[in-house]
N, C-alpha and C positions, 0 to 999 in steps of 0.2 A: 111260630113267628117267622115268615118270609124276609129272609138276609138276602141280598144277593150279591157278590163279588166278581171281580173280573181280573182274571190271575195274569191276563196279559196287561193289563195297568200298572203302571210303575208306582200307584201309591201303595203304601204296604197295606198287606191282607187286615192286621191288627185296624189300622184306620178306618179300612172301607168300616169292616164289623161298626165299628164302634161311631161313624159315620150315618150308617145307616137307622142303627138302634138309635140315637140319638135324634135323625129327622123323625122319627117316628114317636116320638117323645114330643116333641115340638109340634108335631103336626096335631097333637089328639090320639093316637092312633091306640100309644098306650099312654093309659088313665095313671093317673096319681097314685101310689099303693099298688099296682099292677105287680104280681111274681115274675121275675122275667126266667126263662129258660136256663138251665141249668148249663156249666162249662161246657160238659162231656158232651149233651146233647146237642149242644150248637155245633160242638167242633166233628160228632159225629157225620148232623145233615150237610154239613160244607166240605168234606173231608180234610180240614185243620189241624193241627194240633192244640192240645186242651191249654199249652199255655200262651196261643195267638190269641182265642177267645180271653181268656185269665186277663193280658195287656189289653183287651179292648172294652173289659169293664173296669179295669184300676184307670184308665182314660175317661170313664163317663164318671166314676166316683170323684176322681179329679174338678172336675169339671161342672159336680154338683146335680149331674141328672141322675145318679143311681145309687143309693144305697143299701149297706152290706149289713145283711143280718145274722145274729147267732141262734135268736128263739123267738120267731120262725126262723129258720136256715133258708140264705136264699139273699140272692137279689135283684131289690125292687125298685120301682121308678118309685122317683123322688119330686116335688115339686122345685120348679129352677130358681133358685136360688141368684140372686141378685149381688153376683162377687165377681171380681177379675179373677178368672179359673187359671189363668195361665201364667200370673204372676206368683214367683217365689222369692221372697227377698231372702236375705242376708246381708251385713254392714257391706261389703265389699261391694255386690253385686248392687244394693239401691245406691251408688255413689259411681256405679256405670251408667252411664246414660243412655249411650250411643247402640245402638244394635243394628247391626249389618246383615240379614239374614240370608244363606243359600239361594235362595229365591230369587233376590234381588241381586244377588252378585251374579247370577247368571244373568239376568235381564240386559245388566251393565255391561258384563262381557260378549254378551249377541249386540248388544247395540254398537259396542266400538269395535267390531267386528265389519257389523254391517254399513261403514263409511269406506272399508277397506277395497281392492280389485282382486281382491283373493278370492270373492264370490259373485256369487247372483242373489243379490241381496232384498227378502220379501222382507224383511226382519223388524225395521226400526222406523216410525214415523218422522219422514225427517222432509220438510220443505225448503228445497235450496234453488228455485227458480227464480232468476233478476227479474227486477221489475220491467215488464212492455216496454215501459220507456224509461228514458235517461232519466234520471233521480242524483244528481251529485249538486250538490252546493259547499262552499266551501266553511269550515268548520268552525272559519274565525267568526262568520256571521253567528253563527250557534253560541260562541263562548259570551260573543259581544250583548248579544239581547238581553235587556234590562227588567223586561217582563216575568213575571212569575211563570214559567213554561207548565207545572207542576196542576197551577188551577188551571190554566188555559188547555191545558191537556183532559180535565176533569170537565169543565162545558163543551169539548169537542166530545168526548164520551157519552157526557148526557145528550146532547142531540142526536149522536147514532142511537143508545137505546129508545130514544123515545120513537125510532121506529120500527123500533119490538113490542111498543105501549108500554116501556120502563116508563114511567115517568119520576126523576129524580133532579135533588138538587146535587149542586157540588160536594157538599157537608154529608151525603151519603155515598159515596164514593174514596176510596181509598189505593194508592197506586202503588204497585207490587214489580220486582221482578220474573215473577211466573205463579204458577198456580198451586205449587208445591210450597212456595214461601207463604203463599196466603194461608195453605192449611195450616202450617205452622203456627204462624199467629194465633189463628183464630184458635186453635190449642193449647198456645201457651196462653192466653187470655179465660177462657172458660174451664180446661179439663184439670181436673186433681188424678194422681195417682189410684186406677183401678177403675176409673169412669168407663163407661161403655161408649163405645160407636159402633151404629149399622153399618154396616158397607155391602154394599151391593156384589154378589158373585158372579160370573166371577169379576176380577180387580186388579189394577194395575200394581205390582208390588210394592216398587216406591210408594204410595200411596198408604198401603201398610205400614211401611217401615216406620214415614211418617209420625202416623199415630200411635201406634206401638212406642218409639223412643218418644214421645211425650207420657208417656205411659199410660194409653188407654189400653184396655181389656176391647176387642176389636173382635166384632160378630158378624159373621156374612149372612146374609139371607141371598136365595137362590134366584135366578132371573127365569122368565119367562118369553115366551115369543113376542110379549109386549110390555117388556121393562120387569122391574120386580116384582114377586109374589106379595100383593098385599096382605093376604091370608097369615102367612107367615111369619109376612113384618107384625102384622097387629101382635100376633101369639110371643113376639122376642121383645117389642116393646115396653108388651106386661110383663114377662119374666124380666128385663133386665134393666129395666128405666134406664135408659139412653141418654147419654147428656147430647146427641149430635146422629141424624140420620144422613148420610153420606151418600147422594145419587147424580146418575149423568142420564136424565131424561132425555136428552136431544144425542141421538149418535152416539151411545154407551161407546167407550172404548175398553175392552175389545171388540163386541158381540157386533156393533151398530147399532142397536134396536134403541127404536123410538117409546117412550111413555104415550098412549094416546090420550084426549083430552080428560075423559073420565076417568081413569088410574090416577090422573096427577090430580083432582078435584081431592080424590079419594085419599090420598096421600094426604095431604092438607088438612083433612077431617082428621085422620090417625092423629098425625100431629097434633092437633090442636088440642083434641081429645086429652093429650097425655103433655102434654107442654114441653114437646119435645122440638129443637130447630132443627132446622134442615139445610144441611149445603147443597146445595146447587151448582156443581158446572158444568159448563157450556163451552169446551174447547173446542168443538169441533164443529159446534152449531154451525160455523160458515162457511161447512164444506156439504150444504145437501141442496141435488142437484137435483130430485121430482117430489112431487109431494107438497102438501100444503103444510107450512111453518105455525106450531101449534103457540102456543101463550106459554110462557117460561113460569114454574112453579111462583118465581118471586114477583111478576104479573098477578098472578092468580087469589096472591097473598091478600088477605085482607086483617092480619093477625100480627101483623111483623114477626113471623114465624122464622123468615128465609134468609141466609143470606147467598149471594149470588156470586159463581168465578167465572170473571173469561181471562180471554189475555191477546193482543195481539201478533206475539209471538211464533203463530204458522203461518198470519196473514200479512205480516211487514218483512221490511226485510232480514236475511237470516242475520244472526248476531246480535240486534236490537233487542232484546229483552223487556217486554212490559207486558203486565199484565193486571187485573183489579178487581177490587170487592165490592159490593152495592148490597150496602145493608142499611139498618136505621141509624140516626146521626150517631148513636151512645156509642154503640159497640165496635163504627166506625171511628169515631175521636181515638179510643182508647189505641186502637190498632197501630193508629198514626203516633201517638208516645210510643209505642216498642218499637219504629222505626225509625232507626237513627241517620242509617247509611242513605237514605232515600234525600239526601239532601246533597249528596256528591255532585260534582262536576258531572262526571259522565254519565249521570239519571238525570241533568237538565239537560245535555247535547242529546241523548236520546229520547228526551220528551219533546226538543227543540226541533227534530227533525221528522220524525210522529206526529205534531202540530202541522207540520207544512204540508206533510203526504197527506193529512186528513183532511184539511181546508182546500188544498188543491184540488180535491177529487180525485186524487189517484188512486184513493184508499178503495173505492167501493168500485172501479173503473175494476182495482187488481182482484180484490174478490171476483166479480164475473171473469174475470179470466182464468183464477186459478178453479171455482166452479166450473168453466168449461173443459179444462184440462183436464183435471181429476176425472170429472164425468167419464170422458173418454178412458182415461187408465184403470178407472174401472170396468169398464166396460172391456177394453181386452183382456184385461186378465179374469174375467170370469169367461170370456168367451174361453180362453186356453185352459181352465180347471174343468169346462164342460164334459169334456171327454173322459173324466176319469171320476165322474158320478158311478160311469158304469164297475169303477172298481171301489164304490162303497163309499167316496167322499161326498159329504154331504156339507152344501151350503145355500142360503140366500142371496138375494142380489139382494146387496142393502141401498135406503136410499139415498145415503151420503156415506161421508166419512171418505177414511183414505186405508182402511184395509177390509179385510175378508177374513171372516171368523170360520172357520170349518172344524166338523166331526169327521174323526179317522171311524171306519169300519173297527170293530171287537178284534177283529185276527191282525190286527195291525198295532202293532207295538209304539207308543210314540216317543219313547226315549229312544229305541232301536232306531225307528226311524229318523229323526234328528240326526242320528249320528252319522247314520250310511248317505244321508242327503249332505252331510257338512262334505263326507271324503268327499263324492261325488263333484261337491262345488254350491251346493244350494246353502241360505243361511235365511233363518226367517225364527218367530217365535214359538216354542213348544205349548200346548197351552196349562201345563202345572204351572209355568211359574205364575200363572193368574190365579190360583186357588192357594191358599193360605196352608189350611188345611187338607191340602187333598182332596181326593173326588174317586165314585166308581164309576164304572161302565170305559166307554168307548173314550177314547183320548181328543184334545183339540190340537190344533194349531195355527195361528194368526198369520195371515198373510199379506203384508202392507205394499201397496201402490203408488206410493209417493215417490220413490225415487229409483226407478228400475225403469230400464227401456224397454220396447217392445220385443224386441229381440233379447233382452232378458228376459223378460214371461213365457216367451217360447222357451227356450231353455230350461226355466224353472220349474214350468208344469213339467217335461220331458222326463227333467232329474225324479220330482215328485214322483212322479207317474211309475217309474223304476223302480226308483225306494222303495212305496209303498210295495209292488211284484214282490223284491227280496225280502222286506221285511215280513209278506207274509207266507213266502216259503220259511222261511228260517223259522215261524210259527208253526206251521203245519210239519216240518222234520222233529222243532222238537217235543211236541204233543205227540208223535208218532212213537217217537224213539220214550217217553213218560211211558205209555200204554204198552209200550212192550217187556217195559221193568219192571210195571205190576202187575204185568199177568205170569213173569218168571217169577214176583215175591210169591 
């Protein structure tokens, strides 16, 4: 059985193993009742120790793909098992609700980081460009207006989607402070404790975190150069009946990549197949700058399979928080009972002034301009990452969005790296904290365009470019100095 690991990765060796044995479980690769290879022999071909193998089958036992036999001796793949693997109660622990995970407190602390002048900051999607034009009115007309701002916000909504071919009424429409609130909802409305959700890898953490403290059992499926592996998802959907498949077909954040029209047909089929929903967002849909704009999963829908996120939140101005769901009336009425706050004062002054920008046309005026813009800031900063393809980094020009997802070369450490880029002055995001679980092979890391000058790009590559130099000396000294211990053992 081909393992392969990679000792300059910062996820532990135990993972990768048990990582890899696992996609191959999933994938077909090994059959149901399959004997799998013994401790000693795994840990021999990898040079291991026999109790990193040991911890990386008590993880797939865990977890329900592998059990332990006495007569035969031995253990064998297991068929998957339909349970939250990674939930342990106790009185104490099910009456915590709340989980903050590593992961995400590092994302949180790169993000508040990267607002600061302490760096040259590729780090954190952040839009803080004024509008072209003057935008001020003054707040008492806001407070004063007698109109429901709330529906009138929800028919200004349906006419922009209807020029995505949404075609909806107001009654399917629900209005959110961002898109993280919406998942919430829509999880405390449908999920019980140990439910599954697909999410797409890699993933935003918060996004995790999310669904985890609502207490779903949270399964990645792997992405592709054109969205997710459907192959995949079908094989996880049967093991693990999903209450909720979790995708960003338009501009994935991190990666960019787009679903093309027939993966998302295809997706819809799985679905339907298995009566499974699907979220759909679409945060970033309104930053792609070539290319033709495909039909949005809940377009496509002819099953009420879907429900839909955007938010205007990158595209108005910053602080103004909204954002909304567009699903069928049932599941949207109910949403609107668990929201109580959505009737404050200051979600009608922000819906009040949201109305105005929308009906004046300034709304879709600032979209092309903030599409111009971006275009451009993308476009330098990939021209400044150009030059250091030739030291192993590897990425695409994507066709929106507002960062750059890149793979680091194998000899390039990316926690090491991070680190020597932060002294340096660089700040951007590593790319574990996208993977839940861990990952093998070569390391990522996210590079965002939204709010960095051009004269920080230059900068930034430079720092990169350096890093990476040292981080992969400090590789190659100490693979050097390893091989010379074990040819004195």
């Amino acid at each position: 059985m081909e393992i392969t690991i990679n000792r300059n990765n910062d996820t532990p060796v135990y993972i990768q193993i048990k990582n890899s044995i696992r996609q191959k479980i999933i994938s077909g690769r090994l059959p149901n009742g399959l004997k799998l290879p013994a401790e000693r022999t795994i840990a021999m071909e990898l040079g291991v120790s026999r109790n990193t193998v040991v911890r990386a089958y008590q993880e797939l036992i865990a977890e329900g793909f592998v059990v332990v036999s006495a007569k035969p001796k031995g253990y064998f793949v297991r068929e998957v098992r339909k349970s939250a693997s990674e939930r342990v109660f106790h009185p104490l622990a099910n009456m915590r609700r709340y989980n903050y995970t590593e992961k995400e407190s590092l994302f949180d602390d790169i993000f508040r980081r990267s607002t600061t002048e302490e760096y040259v900051s590729l780090a954190g999607i952040n839009v803080c460009l004024p509008d072209p034009e003057d935008f001020s009115y003054s707040y008492k007309e806001f407070y004063d207006c007698d109109e429901n701002e709330a529906d009138r916000l929800k028919r200004n909504i349906c006419r922009m989607l209807a020029s995505k071919d949404i075609f909806v009424s107001e009654k399917n429409i629900q209005l959110m402070s961002e898109t993280t609130q919406a998942l919430e909802y829509i999880m405390s409305l449908y999920l019980r404790d140990g439910d599954t959700v697909i999410v797409e890898e890699p993933v935003v953490a918060g996004t995790v975190n999310v669904l985890r403290n609502k207490g779903a059992n949270v399964i990645c499926v792997k992405m592709q150069e054109d969205g997710m592996d459907l192959d995949e998802l079908e094989r996880l959907v049967e093991a693990y009946a999903p209450r909720f498949i979790y995708t960003m077909p338009n501009l994935h954040n991190p990666t960019g990549r787009i679903m093309p029209l027939e993966k998302r047909i295809r997706l819809l089929e799985i679905a339907r197949k298995r009566d499974v929903p699907i979220i759909e967002e679409n945060s970033l849909g309104d930053f792609r700058y070539e290319g033709r704009e495909l039909p949005s999963l809940y377009s496509l829908d002819k099953n009420k399979m879907v429900l839909y996120v955007d938010t205007f939140n990158l595209t108005f101005l910053p602080g103004i928080n909204t954002a909304f769901v567009v699903g069928p009336a049932e599941p949207v009425e109910m949403m609107g009972r668990l929201i109580v706050t959505g009737q404050n004062t200051i979600y009608r002054v922000s819906h009040a002034m949201l109305n105005r920008f929308i009906e004046s046309g300034r709304m879709e005026k600032r979209k092309a301009f903030l599409r111009a813009h971006f275009r451009r800031q993308r476009d330098l900063l990939c021209n400044e990452l150009e030059p250091l393809k030739k030291q192993g980094l590897c990425f695409d020009v994507p066709e929106g969005g507002l960062c750059i997802w890149c793979k680091l070369p194998d000899d390039v450490n990316e926690k090491k790296l991070f680190i020597t880029a932060g002294e340096k002055g660089l700040l951007y995001m590593p790319g574990s904290v996208f993977f839940p679980y861990g990952y093998s092979g070569s390391g990522y890391i996210r590079l965002c365009f939204s709010n960095v000058t051009e004269e920080g790009m230059t900068r930034g590559a430079k720092i990169l470019s350096e890093s990476m130099e040292l981080s992969r000396k400090k590789f190659k000294d100490w693979r050097a100095e390893s091989e010379k211990d074990s040819a004195v053992r």
